[in-house]
Structure formats: structure tokens, C-alpha cells
C-alpha positions in Angstrom: -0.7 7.4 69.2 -3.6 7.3 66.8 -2.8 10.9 65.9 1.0 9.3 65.0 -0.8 6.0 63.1 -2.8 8.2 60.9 -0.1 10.7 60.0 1.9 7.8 59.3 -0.9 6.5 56.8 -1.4 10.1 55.2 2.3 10.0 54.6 2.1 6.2 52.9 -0.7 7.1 51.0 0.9 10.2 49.4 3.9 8.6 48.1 2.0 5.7 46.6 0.6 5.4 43.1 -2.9 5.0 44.1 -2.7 9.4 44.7 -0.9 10.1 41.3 -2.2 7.9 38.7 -3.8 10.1 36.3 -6.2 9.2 33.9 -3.8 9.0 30.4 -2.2 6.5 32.9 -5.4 4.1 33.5 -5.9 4.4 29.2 -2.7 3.6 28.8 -3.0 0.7 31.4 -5.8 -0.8 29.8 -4.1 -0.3 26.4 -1.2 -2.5 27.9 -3.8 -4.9 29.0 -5.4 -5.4 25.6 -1.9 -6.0 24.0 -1.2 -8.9 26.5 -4.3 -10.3 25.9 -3.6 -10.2 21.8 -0.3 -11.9 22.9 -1.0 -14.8 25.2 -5.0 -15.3 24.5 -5.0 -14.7 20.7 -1.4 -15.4 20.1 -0.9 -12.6 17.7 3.1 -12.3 17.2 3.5 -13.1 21.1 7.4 -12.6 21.1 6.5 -9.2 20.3 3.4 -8.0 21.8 4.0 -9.8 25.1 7.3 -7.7 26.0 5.7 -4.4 24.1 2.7 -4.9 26.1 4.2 -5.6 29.7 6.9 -2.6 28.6 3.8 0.1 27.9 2.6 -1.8 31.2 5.7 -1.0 33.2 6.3 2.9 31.7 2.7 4.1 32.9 2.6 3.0 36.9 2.6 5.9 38.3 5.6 6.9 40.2 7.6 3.9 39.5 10.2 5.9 36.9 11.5 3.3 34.7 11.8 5.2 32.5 13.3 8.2 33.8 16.0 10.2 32.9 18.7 10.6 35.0 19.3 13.9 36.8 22.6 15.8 37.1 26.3 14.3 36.2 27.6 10.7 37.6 29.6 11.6 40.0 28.7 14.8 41.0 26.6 15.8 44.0 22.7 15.4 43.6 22.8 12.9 40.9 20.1 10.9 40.5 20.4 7.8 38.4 17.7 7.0 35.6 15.4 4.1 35.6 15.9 0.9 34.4 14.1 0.8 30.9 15.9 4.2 30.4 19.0 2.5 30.0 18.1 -0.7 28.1 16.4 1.7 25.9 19.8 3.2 24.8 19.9 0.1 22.6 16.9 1.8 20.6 18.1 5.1 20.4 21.5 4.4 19.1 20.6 1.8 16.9 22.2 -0.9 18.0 19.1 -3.5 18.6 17.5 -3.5 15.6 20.6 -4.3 13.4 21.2 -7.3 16.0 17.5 -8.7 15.3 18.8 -8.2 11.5 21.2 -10.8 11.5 19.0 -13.0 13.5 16.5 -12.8 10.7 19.5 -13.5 8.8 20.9 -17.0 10.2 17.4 -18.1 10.4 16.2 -17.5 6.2 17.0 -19.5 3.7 17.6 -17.2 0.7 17.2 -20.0 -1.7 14.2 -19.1 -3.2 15.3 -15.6 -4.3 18.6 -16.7 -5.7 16.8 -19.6 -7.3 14.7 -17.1 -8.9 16.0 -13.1 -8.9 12.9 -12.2 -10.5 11.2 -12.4 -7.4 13.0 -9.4 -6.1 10.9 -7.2 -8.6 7.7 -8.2 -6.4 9.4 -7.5 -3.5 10.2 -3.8 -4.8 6.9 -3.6 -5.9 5.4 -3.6 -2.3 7.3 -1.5 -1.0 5.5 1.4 -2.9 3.0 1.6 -0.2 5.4 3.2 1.8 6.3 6.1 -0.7 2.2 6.6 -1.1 2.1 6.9 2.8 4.2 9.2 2.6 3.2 11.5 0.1 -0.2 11.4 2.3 1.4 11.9 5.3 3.1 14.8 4.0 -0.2 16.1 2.8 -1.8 15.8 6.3 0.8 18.0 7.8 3.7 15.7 8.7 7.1 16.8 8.6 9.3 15.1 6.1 11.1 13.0 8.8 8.0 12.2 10.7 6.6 11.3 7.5 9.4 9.1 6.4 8.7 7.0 9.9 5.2 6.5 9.4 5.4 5.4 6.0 7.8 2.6 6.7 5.5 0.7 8.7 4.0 -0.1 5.2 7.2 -2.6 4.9 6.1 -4.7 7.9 9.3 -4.6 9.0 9.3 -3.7 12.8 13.0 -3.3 13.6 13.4 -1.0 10.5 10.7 1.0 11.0 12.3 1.3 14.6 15.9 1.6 13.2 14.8 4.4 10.8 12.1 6.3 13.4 14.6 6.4 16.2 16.8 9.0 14.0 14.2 10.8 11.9 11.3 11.0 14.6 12.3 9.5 18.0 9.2 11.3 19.4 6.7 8.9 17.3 8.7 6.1 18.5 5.8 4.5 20.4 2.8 4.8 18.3 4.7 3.8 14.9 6.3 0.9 17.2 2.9 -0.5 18.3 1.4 0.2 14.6 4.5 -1.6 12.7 4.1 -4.8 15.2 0.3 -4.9 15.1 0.5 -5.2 11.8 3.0 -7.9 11.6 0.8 -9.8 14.3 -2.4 -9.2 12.0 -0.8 -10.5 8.4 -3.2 -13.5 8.4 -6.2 -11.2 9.2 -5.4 -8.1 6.8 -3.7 -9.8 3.4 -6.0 -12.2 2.4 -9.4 -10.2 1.4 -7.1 -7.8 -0.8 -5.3 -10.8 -2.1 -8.6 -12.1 -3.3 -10.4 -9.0 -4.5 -7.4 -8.0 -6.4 -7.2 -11.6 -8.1 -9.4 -14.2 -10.6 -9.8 -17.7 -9.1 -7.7 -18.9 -12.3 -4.7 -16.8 -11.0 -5.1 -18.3 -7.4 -5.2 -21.4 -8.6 -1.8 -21.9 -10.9 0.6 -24.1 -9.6 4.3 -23.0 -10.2 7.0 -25.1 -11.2 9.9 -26.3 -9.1 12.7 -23.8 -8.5 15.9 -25.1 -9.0 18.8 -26.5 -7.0 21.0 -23.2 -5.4 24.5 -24.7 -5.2 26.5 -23.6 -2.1 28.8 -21.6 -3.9 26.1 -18.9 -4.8 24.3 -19.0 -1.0 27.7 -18.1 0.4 28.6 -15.2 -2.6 24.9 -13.7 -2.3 25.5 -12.2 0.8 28.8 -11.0 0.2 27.5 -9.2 -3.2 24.5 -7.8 -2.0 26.1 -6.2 1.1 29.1 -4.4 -1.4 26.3 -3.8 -4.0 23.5 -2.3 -2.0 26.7 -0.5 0.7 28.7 1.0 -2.4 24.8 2.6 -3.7 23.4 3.2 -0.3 26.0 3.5 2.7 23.0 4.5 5.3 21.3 1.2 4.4 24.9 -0.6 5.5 24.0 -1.4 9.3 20.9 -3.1 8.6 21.9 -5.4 5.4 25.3 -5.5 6.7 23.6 -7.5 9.7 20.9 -9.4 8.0 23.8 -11.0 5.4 26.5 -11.2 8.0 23.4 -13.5 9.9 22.8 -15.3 6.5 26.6 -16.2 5.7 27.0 -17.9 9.6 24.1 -20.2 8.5 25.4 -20.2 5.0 29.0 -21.1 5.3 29.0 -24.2 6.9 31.8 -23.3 9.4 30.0 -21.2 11.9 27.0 -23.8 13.3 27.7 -22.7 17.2 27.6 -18.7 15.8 24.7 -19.4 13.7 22.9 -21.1 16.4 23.9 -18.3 18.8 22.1 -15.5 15.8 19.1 -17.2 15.8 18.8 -18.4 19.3 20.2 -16.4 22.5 20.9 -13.4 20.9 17.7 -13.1 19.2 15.9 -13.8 22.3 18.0 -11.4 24.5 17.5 -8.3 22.3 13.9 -9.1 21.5 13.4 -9.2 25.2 15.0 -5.9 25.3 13.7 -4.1 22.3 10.3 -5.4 22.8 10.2 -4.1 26.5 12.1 -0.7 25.7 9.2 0.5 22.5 6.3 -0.3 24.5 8.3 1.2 27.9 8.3 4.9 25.0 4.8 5.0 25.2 3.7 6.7 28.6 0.3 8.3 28.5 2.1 11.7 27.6 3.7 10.7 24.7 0.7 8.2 23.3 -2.7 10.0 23.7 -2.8 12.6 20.8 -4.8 12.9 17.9 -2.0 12.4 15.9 -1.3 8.9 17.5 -4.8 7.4 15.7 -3.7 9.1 12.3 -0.3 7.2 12.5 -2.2 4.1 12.9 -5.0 4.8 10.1 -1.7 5.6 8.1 0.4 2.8 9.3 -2.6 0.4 8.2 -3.4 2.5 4.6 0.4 1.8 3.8 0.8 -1.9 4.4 -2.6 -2.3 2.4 -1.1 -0.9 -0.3 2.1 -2.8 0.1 0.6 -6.0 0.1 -2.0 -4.3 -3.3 1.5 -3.5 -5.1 2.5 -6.5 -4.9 -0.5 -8.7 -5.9 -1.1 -6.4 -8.6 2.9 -6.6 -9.9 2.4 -10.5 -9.5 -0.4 -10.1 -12.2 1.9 -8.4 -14.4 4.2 -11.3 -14.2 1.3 -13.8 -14.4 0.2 -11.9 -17.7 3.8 -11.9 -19.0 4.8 -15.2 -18.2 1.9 -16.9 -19.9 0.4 -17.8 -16.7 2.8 -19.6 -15.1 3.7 -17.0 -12.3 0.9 -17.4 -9.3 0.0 -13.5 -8.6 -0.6 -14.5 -4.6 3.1 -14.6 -4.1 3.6 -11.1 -4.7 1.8 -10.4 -1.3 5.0 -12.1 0.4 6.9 -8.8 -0.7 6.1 -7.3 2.9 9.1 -7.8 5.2 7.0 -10.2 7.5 9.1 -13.3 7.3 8.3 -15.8 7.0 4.4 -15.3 7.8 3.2 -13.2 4.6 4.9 -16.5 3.2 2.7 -18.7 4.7 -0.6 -16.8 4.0 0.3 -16.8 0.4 0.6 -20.6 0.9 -2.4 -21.0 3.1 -4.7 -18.4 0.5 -3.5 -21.0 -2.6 -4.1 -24.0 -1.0 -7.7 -23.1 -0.2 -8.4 -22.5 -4.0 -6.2 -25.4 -5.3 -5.5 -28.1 -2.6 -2.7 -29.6 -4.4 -0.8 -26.1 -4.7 2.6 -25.1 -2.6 3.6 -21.6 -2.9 5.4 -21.2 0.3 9.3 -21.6 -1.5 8.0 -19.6 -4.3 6.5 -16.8 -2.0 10.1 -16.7 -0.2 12.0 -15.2 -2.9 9.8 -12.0 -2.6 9.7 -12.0 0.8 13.2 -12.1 1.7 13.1 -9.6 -1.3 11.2 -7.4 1.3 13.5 -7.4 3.7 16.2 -6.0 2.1 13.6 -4.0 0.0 12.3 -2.2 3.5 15.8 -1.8 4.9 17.4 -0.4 1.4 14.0 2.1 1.6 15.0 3.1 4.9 18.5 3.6 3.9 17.7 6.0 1.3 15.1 8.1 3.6 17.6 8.8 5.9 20.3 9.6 3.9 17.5 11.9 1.9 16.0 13.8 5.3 18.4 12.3 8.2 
């Protein structure tokens, strides 16, 4: 009997987790840990980090196979089904959730500001040349052209682009460059505001703008409609994304769709953030995550939205200078993709200098400009190296 009892045991303890976790798996564990923390104590970007976070959490218990593949044909004898993140992460792979989050983004941005005042765009091109200088030094360090191409996006703060555009050039980075591009986005208040203020006089930080004009309804409902022909005709690869995000913007927009633009911003949003979020971190299993390579994309990831943010604080001071002054330079570090909260930091960094100054509508045009910046960037990569 006691000889049956501990066999019994033996057997129990052999197919549990406690036998095969191996040590990438504890890292990784921890690493999961640390992101949960950022998301509920901190409250970095929680939508985000919380579902990346429990996902990583999920993919690395030993034995559990969430995200395993399945084995054999449906159907057929021997076939073993996949796990459950395997599936949901099909979304990912064929692009299909990050275009959805697009027209979310969409429904909920006003484009005002940017219509109100196309000059803005400029700053928004302007920082995306960090990710064209990451890339060049990515390429340098030994990258591949594709792998290079995902790495340097993440200087766009623009998660589901960098994920739309790694999950065809380098599905293999898909992890790290996921938990870089979101980091990032979480730390906007932490990173932009010391190389807002080096690369800036108190006298620029301190002009107050003047009032953008009225946007009549007529051009809020053509804007999409152009840009998506415009930047689709010029860039078809770039379609999906922008396609999305103005789609999104014309259901708020046109006045006839409330329920559908409710729907964009609201359940759907939710529903594939729930699912993207869980589906990244569930890519990054101890195998896949801990390589040298993994800390260089982050280095990288960080180097290229510093310089996003730079070229657009230093392009603001071109306008400033060419304006006469009446252009604030901080808005040009809402040219990131991180709407609305590079917005707000330019707000928050201008108000500390001039209490009486509002930058957030003025910072809007360029960072709406962003997004379609990032995601026309990411169009031309992958119809370049794709």
C-alpha cells in the first residue's frame, strides 16, 4: 500500500511543473512579474502591460502549452490540438488585430487640430526620422534588413504598427520589440521631457500659440476619405493600417454612425486589446526572449524614440525661428504616435514654464500626424524588404 502511495506521488510529481521549470522559465516569470507591477502599482499604460504581462506570465509555466502548436492534421489520427494563446495569436500573425486597434484610435481622435493647421504634419514627419537612424544602426550592428526595419519602428511609439509591420518582416523578434514598443509608450512622461528641455530655451517653452481655427464638418468628414486615397494610391502596403484608423475617424466623424463609433472605441477596442495584449507577451517564452540580441533591441528600441522625440523638438525650432516666434518648439515632441499622451506631456512640460499656456490642441495636429506618419513608414518598409 505505501509502496502503491508513493509510486503514485512519483508519478504526480513528474508530470507537474514543479520537475520541468527551467531556469529561462523562473527569468521569465519574474520578468512577467515586474510588468504587472509597472501596470497595476505604477500604472504605466495598464491596458497594455497588464494583458502583456499576465500573457509572458501564462506562455512560461512550465508544461501548461498555451502556446503550443498543434500536432498533425484536424481530423486525422494522432492530432493534437494547439493551445489556447496559439490560436488567439493568429490574430497577430495575420494582421488582423492591429488594423482593428487602428480604427479604434480612429473613432476616438479628433483630427481637428491637424486639419486646422496642416503644417503640423511636417513635425510629425520630422519624428519619425528616429526610426530611419535606428535603422541604419541596426543594420550596422549586424541586423538583417527586415529585422532591422522592426526594430527601428519602435522609434514611432506606435505599438500596433511596430507589431503589424514585425509580424511580416521578423515574426521571430515579435516579443522583445512588442515589450520595447509598449514600454516605451508607458514611459512617454518619464523619457520626453529632459530632451524636450535640453534641446530648448525657456523663451521657446514659454510662447503661447494662438487659437486654431474652427474645422467645419465638411472637411472632418473629406479628411479621411483623402488621406486614405492619397496615402493608398502612393503606398498600397500602408492601406490596412490607414484604411482602419480613417474608416474609425469617419464613424465618429459623420454623424450617422454614433452606435458604430461607440462600438470602435469601446467593445471592440477592449476585445482586441485583451487579445493582442495577451497574445505579444504569450511570444515571449524564455526560448525566444533571453539572447543577447533581446537587450540590443531594447537599447535600440529606446536610442530611436529619443531621437524621434529630438527630431521633432528640433523641427519645432525651425518653425519657431521661421515663424517669428510664434510656433512653441515643445509641440514637435507630440510627433511620436503615442496618442494622445506625448500630447499631454507637451501640455504638462509648457505649463510648468508658463502657467497660463495650453498646448494640448496645438500638440494634436502633430501627433495625430504621427500616426499616420508611423503607419505610412511602415508601409513603405514592407513594400521595400517584405
Amino acid at each position: 500500500m505505501i509502496n502503491t502511495l508513493m509510486f503514485g506521488v512519483k508519478s504526480f510529481l513528474a508530470t507537474s511543473g514543479f520537475v520541468a521549470i527551467t531556469p529561462g522559465q523562473v527569468i521569465m516569470l519574474i520578468v512577467s512579474f515586474i510588468l504587472l507591477y509597472l501596470a497595476i502599482i505604477k500604472q504605466f499604460e495598464p491596458l497594455l502591460l497588464l494583458p502583456i504581462g499576465f500573457g509572458m506570465f501564462l506562455a512560461n509555466l512550465p508544461l501548461a502549452g498555451l502556446m503550443a502548436e498543434p500536432v498533425g492534421k484536424f481530423g486525422e489520427v494522432g492530432f493534437q490540438a494547439g493551445g489556447l494563446l496559439y490560436y488567439l495569436y493568429m490574430g497577430v500573425k495575420l494582421g488582423i488585430y492591429p488594423p482593428l486597434i487602428f480604427m479604434g484610435v480612429g473613432a476616438m481622435t479628433d483630427f481637428g487640430p491637424l486639419i486646422a493647421n496642416p503644417k503640423s504634419i511636417l513635425l510629425g514627419a520630422a519624428a519619425q526620422l528616429g526610426i530611419f537612424f535606428v535603422f541604419i544602426g541596426a543594420i550596422l550592428l549586424g541586423f538583417n534588413a527586415q529585422e532591422a526595419s522592426s526594430i527601428g519602428i519602435i522609434g514611432g511609439a506606435d505599438g500596433p504598427t511596430a507589431l503589424y509591420l514585425t509580424a511580416r518582416l521578423a515574426p521571430h523578434l515579435l516579443g522583445p520589440i512588442a515589450i520595447a514598443a509598449y514600454s516605451y509608450m508607458a514611459l512617454v512622461p518619464i523619457i520626453q521631457p529632459p530632451i524636450m528641455r535640453a534641446l530648448t530655451t525657456k523663451e521657446e517653452r514659454c510662447v503661447v500659440m494662438e487659437q486654431l481655427r474652427p474645422v467645419s464638418k465638411k472637411e472632418r468628414i473629406i479628411f479621411p476619405i483623402f488621406v486614405t486615397l492619397l496615402v493608398s494610391l502612393i503606398l498600397p502596403s500602408a492601406a490596412p493600417l490607414i484604411g482602419m484608423l480613417m474608416m474609425g475617424n469617419l464613424l465618429r466623424e459623420s454623424g450617422v454612425t454614433e452606435r458604430l463609433s461607440k462600438t470602435a472605441q469601446n467593445d471592440l477596442m477592449n476585445t482586441v486589446t485583451i487579445f493582442l495584449g495577451t497574445t505579444v507577451g504569450a511570444t515571449s517564452s524564455a526560448e525566444t526572449f533571453l539572447r543577447p540580441q533581446t537587450l540590443m533591441i531594447i537599447a535600440l528600441g529606446l536610442l530611436a524614440f529619443s531621437f524621434g522625440t529630438a527630431g521633432g523638438v528640433l523641427f519645432g525650432k525651425i518653425m519657431y525661428k521661421t515663424s517669428g516666434g510664434k510656433v512653441n518648439p515643445l509641440i514637435g515632441s507630440a510627433g511620436v504616435s503615442a496618442v494622445p499622451m506625448a500630447a499631454r506631456v507637451s501640455q504638462v512640460v509648457g505649463q510648468q514654464e508658463n502657467p497660463g499656456n495650453f498646448l494640448l490642441m496645438h500638440a494634436m495636429g502633430p501627433n495625430v500626424a504621427g500616426v499616420i506618419g508611423s503607419a505610412v513608414v511602415a508601409g513603405l518598409l514592407l513594400s521595400t524588404f517584405g
